[in-house]
C-alpha positions as CSV (number, residue, x, y, z in Angstrom):
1,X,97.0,45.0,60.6
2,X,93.8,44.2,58.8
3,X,91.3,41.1,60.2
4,X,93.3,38.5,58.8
5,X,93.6,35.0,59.0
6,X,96.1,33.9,60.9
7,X,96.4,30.5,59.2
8,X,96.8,32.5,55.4
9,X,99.4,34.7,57.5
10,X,101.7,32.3,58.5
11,X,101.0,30.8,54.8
12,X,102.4,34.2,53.4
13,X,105.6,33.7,55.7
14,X,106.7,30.2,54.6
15,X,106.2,31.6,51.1
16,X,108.2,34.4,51.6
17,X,110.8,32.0,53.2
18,X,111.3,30.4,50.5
19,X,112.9,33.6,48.3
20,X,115.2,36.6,48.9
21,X,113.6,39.7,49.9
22,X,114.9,43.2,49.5
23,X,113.8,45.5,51.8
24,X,114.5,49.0,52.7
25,X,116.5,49.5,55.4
26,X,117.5,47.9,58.4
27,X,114.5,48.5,60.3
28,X,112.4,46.1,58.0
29,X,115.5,43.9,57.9
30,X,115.0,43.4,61.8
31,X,111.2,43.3,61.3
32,X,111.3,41.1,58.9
33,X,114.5,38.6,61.0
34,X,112.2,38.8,64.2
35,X,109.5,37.0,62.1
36,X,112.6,34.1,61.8
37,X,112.6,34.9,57.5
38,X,116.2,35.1,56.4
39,X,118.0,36.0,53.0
40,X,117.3,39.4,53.9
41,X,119.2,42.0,51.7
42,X,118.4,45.9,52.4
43,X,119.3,48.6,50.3
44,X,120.5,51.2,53.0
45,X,120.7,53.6,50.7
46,X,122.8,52.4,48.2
47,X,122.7,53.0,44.7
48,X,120.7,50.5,43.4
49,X,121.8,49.5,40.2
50,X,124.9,48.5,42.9
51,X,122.6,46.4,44.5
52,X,121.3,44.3,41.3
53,X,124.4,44.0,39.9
54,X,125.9,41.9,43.0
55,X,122.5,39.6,43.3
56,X,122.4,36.2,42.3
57,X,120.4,35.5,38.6
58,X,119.0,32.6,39.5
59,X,117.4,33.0,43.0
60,X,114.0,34.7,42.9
61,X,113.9,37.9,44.9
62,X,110.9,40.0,46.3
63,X,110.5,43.8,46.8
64,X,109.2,44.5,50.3
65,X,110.2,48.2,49.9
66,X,107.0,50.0,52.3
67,X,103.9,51.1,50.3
68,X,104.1,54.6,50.6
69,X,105.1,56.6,47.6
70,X,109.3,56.3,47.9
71,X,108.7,53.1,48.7
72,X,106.8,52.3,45.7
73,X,109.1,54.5,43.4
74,X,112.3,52.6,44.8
75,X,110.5,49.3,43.8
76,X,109.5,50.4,40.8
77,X,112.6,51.7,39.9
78,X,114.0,47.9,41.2
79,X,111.5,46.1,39.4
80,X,112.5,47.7,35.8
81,X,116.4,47.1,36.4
82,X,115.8,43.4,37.7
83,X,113.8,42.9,34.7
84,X,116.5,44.2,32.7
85,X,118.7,42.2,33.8
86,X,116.7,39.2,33.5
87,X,116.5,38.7,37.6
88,X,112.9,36.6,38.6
89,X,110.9,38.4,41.0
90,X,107.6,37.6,42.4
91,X,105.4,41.0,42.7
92,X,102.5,38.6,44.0
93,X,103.5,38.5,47.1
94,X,104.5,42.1,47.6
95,X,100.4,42.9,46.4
96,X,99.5,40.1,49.0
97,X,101.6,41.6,51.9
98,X,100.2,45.1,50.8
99,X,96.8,44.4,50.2
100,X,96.1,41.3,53.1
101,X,98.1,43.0,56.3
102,X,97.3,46.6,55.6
103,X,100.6,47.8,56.7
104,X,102.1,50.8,54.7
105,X,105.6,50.5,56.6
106,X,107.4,46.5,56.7
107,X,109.0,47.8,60.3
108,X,105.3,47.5,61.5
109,X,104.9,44.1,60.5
110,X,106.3,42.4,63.6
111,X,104.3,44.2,66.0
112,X,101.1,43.4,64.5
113,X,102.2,40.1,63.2
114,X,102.9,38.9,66.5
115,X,99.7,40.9,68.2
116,X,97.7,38.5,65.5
117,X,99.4,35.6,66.5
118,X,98.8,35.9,70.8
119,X,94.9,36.8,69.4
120,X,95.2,33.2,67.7
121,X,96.7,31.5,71.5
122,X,94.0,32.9,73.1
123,X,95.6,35.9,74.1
124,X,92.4,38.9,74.1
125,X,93.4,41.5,76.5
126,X,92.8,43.8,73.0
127,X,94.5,44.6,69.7
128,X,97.4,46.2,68.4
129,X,96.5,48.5,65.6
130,X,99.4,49.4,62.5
131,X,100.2,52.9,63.7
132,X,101.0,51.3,67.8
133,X,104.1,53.2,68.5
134,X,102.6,56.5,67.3
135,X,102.2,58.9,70.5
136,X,99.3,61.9,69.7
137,X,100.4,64.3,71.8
138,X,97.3,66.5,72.7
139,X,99.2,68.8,74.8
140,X,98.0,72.8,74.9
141,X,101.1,73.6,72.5
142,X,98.1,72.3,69.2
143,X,101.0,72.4,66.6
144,X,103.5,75.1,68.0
145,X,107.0,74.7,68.0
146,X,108.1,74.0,70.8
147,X,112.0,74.1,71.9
């Protein structure tokens, strides 16, 4: 997660609290529960003109689909049906979650989120970067299958 502010972070959160976000699966669904936001709704691979057809019209939602490039196809694709359909969204927040944490994936937005919140208690025994569950392996095998 980018140097953020921990303050504007938890800013972003009660914002987000405040809508219905649509995520991708059920990892960010989890991520997203263990940072205590509800009205959660993943797509799990649905069809997703499925999905916007059994939403509500008059809440506002927001696409927190991960910022790689199926993630931003799949909320681009979302974006032009809700609009289609007349369904609010608010894309600021998906630029502000992008552009302020630094994540690419929502799944890693616990871990960091709650590595920058123990940094604001006091807690510096070090930092948790947005790739922590990665594992190089450096092994002798240097990109060889291996069975």
């Amino acid at each position: 997660m980018k140097d953020m502010d921990c303050e504007a972070f938890l800013a972003l959160l009660r914002e987000l609290s405040e809508h219905t976000l649509i995520v991708e699966g059920r990892k960010d669904e989890m991520a997203l529960k263990a940072l205590e936001l509800r009205n959660i709704i993943p797509i799990n691979g649905q069809p997703i003109a499925d999905l916007v057809d059994g939403l509500d019209e008059r809440n506002q939602y927001v696409i927190l689909t991960d910022f790689d490039r199926e993630g931003k196809r799949i909320a681009a694709r979302l974006l032009r049906l809700l609009q289609r359909r007349r369904i609010k969204t608010n894309p600021r927040l998906r630029r502000m979650m992008m552009t302020e944490t630094g994540i690419t994936r929502i799944e890693e937005l616990a871990a960091c989120s709650a590595a920058a919140l123990n940094m604001e208690k006091g807690d510096t025994h070090g930092e948790i970067g947005a790739n922590f569950y990665e594992v190089y392996n450096k092994g002798k095998h240097k990109g060889k299958r291996r069975d």
